[in-house]
C-alpha positions in Angstrom: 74.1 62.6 122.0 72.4 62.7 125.3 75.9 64.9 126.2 75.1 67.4 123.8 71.3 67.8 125.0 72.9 68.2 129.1 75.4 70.8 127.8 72.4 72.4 125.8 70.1 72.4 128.4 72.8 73.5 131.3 74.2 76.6 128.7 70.5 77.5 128.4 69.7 77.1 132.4 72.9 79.9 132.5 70.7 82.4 130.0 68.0 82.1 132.1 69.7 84.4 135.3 68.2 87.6 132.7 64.8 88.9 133.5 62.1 87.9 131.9 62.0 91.8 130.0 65.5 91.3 129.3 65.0 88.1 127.8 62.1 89.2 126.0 64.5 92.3 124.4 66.9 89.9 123.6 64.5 87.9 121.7 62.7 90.9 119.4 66.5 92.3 119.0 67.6 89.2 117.7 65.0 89.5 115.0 66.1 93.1 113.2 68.3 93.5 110.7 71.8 94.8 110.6 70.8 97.8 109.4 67.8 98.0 112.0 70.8 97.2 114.9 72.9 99.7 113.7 70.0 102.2 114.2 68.7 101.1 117.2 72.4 101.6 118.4 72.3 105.4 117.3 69.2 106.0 118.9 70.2 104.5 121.9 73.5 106.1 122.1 71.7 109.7 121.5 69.3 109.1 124.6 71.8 107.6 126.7 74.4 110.2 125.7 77.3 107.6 125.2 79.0 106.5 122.3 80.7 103.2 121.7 83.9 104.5 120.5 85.7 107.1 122.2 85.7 110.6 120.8 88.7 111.5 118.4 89.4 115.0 118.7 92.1 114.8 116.1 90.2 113.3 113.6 86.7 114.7 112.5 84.3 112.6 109.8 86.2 112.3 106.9 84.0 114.9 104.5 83.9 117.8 107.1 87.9 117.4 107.5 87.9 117.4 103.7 86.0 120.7 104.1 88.1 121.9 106.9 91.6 121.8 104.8 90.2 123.1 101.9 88.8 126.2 104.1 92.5 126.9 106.3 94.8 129.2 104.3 98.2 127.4 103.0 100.3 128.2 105.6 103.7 127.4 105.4 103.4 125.6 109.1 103.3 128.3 110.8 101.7 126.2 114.0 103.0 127.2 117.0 105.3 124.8 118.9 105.8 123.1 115.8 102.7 121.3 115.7 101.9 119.5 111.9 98.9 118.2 109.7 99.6 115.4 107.9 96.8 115.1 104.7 96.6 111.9 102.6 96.1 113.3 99.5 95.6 109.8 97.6 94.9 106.6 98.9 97.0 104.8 96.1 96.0 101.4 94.8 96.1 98.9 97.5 93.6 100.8 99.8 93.3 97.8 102.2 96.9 98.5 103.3 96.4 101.7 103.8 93.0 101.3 106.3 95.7 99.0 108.2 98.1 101.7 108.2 95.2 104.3 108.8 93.9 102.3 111.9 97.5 101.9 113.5 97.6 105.3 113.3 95.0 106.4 115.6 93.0 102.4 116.8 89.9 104.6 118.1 89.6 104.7 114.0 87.3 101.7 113.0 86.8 100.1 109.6 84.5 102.3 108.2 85.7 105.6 109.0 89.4 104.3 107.7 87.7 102.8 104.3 85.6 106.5 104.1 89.3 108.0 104.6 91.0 106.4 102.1 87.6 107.7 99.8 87.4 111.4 100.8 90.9 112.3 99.9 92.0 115.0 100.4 91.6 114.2 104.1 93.4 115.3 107.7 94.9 112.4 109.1 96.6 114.2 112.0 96.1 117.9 113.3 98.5 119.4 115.2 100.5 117.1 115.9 103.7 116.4 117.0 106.9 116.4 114.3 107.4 113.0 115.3 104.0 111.4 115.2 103.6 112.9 111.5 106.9 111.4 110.4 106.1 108.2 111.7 102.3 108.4 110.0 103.5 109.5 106.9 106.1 106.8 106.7 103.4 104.4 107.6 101.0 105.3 105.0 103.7 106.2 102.4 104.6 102.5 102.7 101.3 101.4 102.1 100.9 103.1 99.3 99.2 106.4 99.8 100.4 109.7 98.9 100.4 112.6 101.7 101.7 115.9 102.3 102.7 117.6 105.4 101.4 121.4 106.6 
């Protein structure tokens, strides 16, 4: 026992290189709520102008790429340099398989923008991309389950 109380009190002399502000943050964060974190995070990420995953270019929010595909005309692929969309038109019945597949995909995707995916079909998984990279998504997702459709 008295080891436990010198490793406590050694791990706790460590902490105590912060600040006393710091430490005092640390202490009234530790007291909100998830949801109160996540928008403290948000707030802080607007006034700081960062984000904590990097910008995916190919992949906006799952409803406004729902929007977008319903707002481009069907064009028979007429992207030039061969460039493809791939849309997941149904997310099938084993959706966790098909987050897995969504997030090996593109990894900047977390779990809640994959799970909102696999709920906002029809939705863009890739946008002009490369021949390859759309075979290989499709294939992945086919085999999970979902159903999608190449433009």
């Amino acid at each position: 026992m008295a080891d436990d109380k010198s490793a406590t009190d050694e791990a706790k002399k460590e902490e105590k290189k912060v600040s006393k502000e710091v430490e005092g943050l640390v202490e009234e964060i530790s007291k909100l709520s998830v949801l109160q974190l996540s928008e403290l995070v948000e707030a802080l990420q607007e006034k700081l102008g960062v984000t904590a995953i990097a910008p995916v270019a190919a992949a906006p929010a799952p409803a406004a790429s729902a929007a977008a595909t319903s707002d481009q005309p069907a064009s028979g692929g007429s992207d030039a340099g061969g460039a493809q969309n791939l849309v997941m038109t149904s997310a099938g019945e084993n959706k966790i398989a098909v987050i897995k597949a969504l997030r090996e995909i593109n990894q900047n995707w977390g779990l809640k923008e994959a799970k909102d995916m696999t709920e906002a079909v029809p939705v863009e998984i890739l946008k002009g991309a490369k021949p390859e990279e759309v075979k290989e998504a499709a294939e992945k997702l086919k085999a999970a389950g979902a159903t999608v459709e190449l433009k």
